[in-house]
MARPA-623372 format. One line per field, with one value per residue (C-alpha): residue number from 1; x, y, z. Coordinates in steps of 0.001 Angstrom, whole numbers, plus 500000, padded with zeros to 6 digits. Layout:
! residues N
paba c(NUM|...) .
east c(X|...) .
north c(Y|...) .
up c(Z|...) .
This chain:
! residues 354
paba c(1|2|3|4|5|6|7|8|9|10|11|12|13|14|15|16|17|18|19|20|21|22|23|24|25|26|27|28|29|30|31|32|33|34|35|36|37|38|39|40|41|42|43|44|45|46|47|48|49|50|51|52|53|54|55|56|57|58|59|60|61|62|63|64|65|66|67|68|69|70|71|72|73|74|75|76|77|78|79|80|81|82|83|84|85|86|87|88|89|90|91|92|93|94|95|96|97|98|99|100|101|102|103|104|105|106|107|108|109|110|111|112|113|114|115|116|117|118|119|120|121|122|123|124|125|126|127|128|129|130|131|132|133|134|135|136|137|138|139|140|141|142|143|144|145|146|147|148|149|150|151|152|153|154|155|156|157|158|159|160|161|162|163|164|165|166|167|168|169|170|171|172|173|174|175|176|177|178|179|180|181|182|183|184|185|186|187|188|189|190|191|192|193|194|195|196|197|198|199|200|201|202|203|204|205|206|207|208|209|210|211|212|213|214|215|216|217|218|219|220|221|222|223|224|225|226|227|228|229|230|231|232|233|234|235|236|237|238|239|240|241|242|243|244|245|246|247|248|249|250|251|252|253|254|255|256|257|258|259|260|261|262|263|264|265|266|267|268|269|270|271|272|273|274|275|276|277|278|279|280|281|282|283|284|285|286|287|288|289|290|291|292|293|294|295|296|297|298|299|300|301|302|303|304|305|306|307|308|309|310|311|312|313|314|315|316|317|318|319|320|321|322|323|324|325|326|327|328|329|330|331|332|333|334|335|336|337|338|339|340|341|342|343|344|345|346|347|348|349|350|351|352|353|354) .
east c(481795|482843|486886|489842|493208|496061|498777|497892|500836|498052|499768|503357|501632|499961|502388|505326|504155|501057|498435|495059|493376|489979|489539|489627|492011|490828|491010|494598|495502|494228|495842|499335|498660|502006|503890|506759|505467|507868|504866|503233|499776|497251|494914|493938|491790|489443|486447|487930|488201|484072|483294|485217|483704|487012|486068|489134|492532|496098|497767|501042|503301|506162|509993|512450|515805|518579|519272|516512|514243|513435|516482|516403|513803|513021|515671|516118|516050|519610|518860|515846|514623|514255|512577|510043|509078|507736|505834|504726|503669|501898|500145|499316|497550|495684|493904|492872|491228|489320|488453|487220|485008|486498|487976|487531|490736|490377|492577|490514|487554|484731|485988|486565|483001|481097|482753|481684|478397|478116|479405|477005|473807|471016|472130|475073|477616|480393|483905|487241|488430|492212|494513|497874|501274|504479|506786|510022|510146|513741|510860|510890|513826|514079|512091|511491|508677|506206|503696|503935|503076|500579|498720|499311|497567|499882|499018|500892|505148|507370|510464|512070|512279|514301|518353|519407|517890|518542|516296|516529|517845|515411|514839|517472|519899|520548|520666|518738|517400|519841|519686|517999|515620|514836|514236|511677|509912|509679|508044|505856|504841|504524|501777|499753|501461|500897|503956|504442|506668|506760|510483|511903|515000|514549|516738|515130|511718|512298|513895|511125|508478|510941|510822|507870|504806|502134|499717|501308|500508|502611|500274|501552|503899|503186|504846|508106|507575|505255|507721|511344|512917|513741|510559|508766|507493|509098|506684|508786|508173|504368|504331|505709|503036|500014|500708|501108|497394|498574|497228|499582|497974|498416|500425|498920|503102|503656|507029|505888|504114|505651|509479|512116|509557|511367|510236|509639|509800|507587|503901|501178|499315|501430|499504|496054|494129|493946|497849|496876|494532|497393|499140|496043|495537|498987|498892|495438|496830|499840|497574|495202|492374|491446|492637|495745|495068|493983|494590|497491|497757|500218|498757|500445|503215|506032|504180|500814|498553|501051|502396|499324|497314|496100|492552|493071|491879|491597|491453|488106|488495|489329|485755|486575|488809|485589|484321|488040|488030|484372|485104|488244|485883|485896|482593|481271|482058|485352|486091|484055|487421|489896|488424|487768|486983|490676|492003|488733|489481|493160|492034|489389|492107|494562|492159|489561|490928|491874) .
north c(506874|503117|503260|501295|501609|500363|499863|498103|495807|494174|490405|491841|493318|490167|487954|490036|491903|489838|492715|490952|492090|491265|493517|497236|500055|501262|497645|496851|500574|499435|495826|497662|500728|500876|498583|499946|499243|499957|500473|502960|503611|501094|502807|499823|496827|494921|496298|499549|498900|498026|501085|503434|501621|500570|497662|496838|496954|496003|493976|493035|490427|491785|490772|492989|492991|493213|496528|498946|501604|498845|496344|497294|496012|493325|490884|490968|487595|486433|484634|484759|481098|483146|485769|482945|481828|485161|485341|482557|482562|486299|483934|481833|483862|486053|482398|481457|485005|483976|480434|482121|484186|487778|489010|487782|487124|488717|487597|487735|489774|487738|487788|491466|492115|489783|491319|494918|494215|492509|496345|498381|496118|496578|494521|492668|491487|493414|492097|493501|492329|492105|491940|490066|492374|491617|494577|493955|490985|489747|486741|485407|483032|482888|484979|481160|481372|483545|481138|479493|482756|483388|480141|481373|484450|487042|489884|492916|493064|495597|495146|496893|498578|500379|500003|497551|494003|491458|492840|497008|499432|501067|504167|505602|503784|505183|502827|500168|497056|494483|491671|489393|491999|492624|488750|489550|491808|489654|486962|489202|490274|486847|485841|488924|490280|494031|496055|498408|501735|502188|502467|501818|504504|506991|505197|501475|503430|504506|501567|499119|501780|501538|497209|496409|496342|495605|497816|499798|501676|503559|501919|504445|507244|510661|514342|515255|518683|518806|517326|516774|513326|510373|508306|510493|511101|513884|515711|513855|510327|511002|512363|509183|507174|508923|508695|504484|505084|504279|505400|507110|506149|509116|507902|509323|508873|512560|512214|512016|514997|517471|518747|518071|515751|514124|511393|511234|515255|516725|516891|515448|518412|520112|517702|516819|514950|517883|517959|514184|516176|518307|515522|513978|517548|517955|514824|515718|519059|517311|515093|517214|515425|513174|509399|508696|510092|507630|506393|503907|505020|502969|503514|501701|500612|500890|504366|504494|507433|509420|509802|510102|513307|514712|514288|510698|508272|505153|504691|505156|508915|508657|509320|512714|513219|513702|516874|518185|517654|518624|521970|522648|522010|518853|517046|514634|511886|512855|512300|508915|507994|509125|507559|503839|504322|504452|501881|499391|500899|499591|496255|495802|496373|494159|490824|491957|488727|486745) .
up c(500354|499609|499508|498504|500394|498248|500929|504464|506345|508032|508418|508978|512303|513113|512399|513597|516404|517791|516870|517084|513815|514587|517057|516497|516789|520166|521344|520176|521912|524820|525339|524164|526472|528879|526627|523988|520434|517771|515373|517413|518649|516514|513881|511874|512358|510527|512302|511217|508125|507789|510091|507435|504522|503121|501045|499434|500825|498936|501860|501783|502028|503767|505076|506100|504917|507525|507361|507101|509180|511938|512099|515677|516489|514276|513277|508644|506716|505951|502849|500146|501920|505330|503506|501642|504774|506675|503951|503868|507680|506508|503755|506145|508215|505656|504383|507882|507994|505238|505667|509589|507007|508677|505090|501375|499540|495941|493021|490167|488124|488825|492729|492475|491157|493411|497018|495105|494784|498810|499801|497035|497772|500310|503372|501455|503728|503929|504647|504115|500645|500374|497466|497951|497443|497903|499439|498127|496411|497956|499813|495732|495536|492046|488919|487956|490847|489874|488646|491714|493645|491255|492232|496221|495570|494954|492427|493101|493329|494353|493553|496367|499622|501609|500640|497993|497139|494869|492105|492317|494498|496670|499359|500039|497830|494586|491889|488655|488462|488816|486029|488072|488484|484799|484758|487424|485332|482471|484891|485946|482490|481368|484556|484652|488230|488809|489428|492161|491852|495093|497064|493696|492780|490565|488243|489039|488493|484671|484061|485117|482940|480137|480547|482190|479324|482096|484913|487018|490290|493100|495927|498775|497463|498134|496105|495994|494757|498949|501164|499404|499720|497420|498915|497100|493567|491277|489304|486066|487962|488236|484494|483416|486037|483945|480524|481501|483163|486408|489804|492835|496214|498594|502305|505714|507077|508793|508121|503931|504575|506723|505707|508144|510439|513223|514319|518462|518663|515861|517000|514509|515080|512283|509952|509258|506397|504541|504263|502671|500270|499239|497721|495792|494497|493432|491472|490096|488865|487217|485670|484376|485438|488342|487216|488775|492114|495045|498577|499823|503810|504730|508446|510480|508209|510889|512704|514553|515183|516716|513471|511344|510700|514024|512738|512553|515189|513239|509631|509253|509332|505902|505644|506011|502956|500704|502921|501850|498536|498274|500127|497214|494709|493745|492128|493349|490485|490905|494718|494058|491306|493819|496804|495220|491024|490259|491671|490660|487471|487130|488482|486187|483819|485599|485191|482241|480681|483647) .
């Protein structure tokens, strides 16, 4: 079952933590075995991502702020030039990726539907394809810039992420857009940018639907109503996601979906992909139909397989999320939308004119 994954920090590894990409998962364990990794065990690596038939990937562009879930380890930008420039370096290396010809870079239609047909063709040659995202845009100095991120590649922006940035409060800070971040918006309205939900606020997230006339997507949130928590989607937020026709990308995190996980002493074995299933059913059943629901791991996103389902090795066990929903009765149209249709659907919406 072809699949897209909407949420990968594959370059903030790289770049950050020297993770080796183009080997796989089992490699990268191996080379890090006996040394401490603040991201965990590996689970993701491009030869992964061919072996589980994840053709498309969102892949971000990602700095941290100074205060967050891993200043300890890794040091924040000081000032939205710092922040610019580790993403630029995570730019940087997704381009010589592609110019090596290990991934296709995909900003447009006609780029969208020519990797598709390499990966539905007899013998086509299949590469990851990755679309661009920015995690937080803080890295955008001013809203004045999006055209010029445009041109670098960029197609997806969320405005926030954890705490409170210079356009909207995020996790774990309660709070709206700030004015320079309903500037953003407009920008990103006027150039055709997708926005992200994603880490925004509760209050941030109405506000942006309420201003923000474009496509929209949560690329890796996961129910609120399953595992309580403001990182989460209320059952009102993902109301308000389907009636704009946007998708929610379920998270394999075990700490989005088992309540009260602790991370170091809860085991993983208290959650499996089916626990991910839960989620995507929960948002199908909101819904009403199939739609909005989708994938957006987040594996290895600041956690590695010891905090992924148990039945997780690498990411290409996600090829065992459409026995699940098969087995809850599922058809077999409808675990094709949720594992890739939905999100080539919003795409194809995205850049029908572009």
């Amino acid at each position: 079952m072809l699949t897209i994954d909407a949420h990968l920090d594959l370059a903030f590894n790289a770049t950050t933590f020297g993770r080796d990409l183009t080997r796989s998962a089992r490699e990268i364990r191996r080379y890090e075995a006996g040394q401490p990794s603040p991201v965990g065990q590996a689970t993701v690596g491009l030869p992964d991502l061919v072996a589980g038939e994840v053709a498309v990937s969102v892949a971000t562009l990602l700095a941290l702020p100074p205060r967050g879930p891993m200043a300890d380890v890794v040091p924040g930008f000081r000032t939205p030039q710092e922040a610019e420039a580790i993403t630029l370096a995570q730019l940087a290396y997704y381009r010589r990726l592609s110019e090596a010809g290990q991934i296709r870079l995909i900003g447009d239609r006609a780029a969208l539907e020519s990797h598709w047909a390499e990966w539905t063709k007899p013998g086509g040659q299949r590469l990851p394809g990755l679309v661009l995202s920015m995690e937080g845009a803080d890295p955008i100095v001013s809203p004045g810039d999006l055209g010029l991120w445009w041109e670098r590649g960029l197609r997806a922006i969320g405005p926030a992420w954890y705490g409170p940035g210079r356009y909207a409060h995020g996790t774990r800070s309660p709070g709206p857009l700030t004015a320079e971040g309903r500037d953003l918006l407009a920008a990103m309205a006027e150039v055709g940018m997708i926005l992200d939900v994603s880490h925004l606020a509760e209050e941030a997230f109405f506000q942006a639907l309420d201003l923000f006339p474009g496509v929209i997507l949560a690329s890796h949130s996961n129910c609120r109503a399953l595992v309580p928590g403001d990182r989460q989607l209320s059952d009102e937020m993902i109301r308000a996601l389907v009636a704009r026709d946007g998708v929610t990308g379920a998270v394999c995190d075990a700490w989005m979906l088992y309540p009260g996980w602790i991370k170091g002493e809860t085991s993983n074995r208290v959650v499996s992909l089916a626990t991910v299933a839960d989620h995507i059913d929960h948002v199908c059943q909101i819904a009403g139909d199939v739609r909005h629901a989708a994938l957006g791991t987040d594996l290895d996103g600041g956690y590695g397989y010891e905090q992924s389902p148990h039945d997780l090795e690498t990411i290409a066990d996600v090829q065992k999320i459409p026995g699940i929903l098969r087995g809850r009765g599922y058809a077999e149209d409808d675990v094709a939308a949720i594992m890739h249709g939905n999100w080539l659907r919003l795409l194809r919406r995205a850049w029908g004119e572009r």
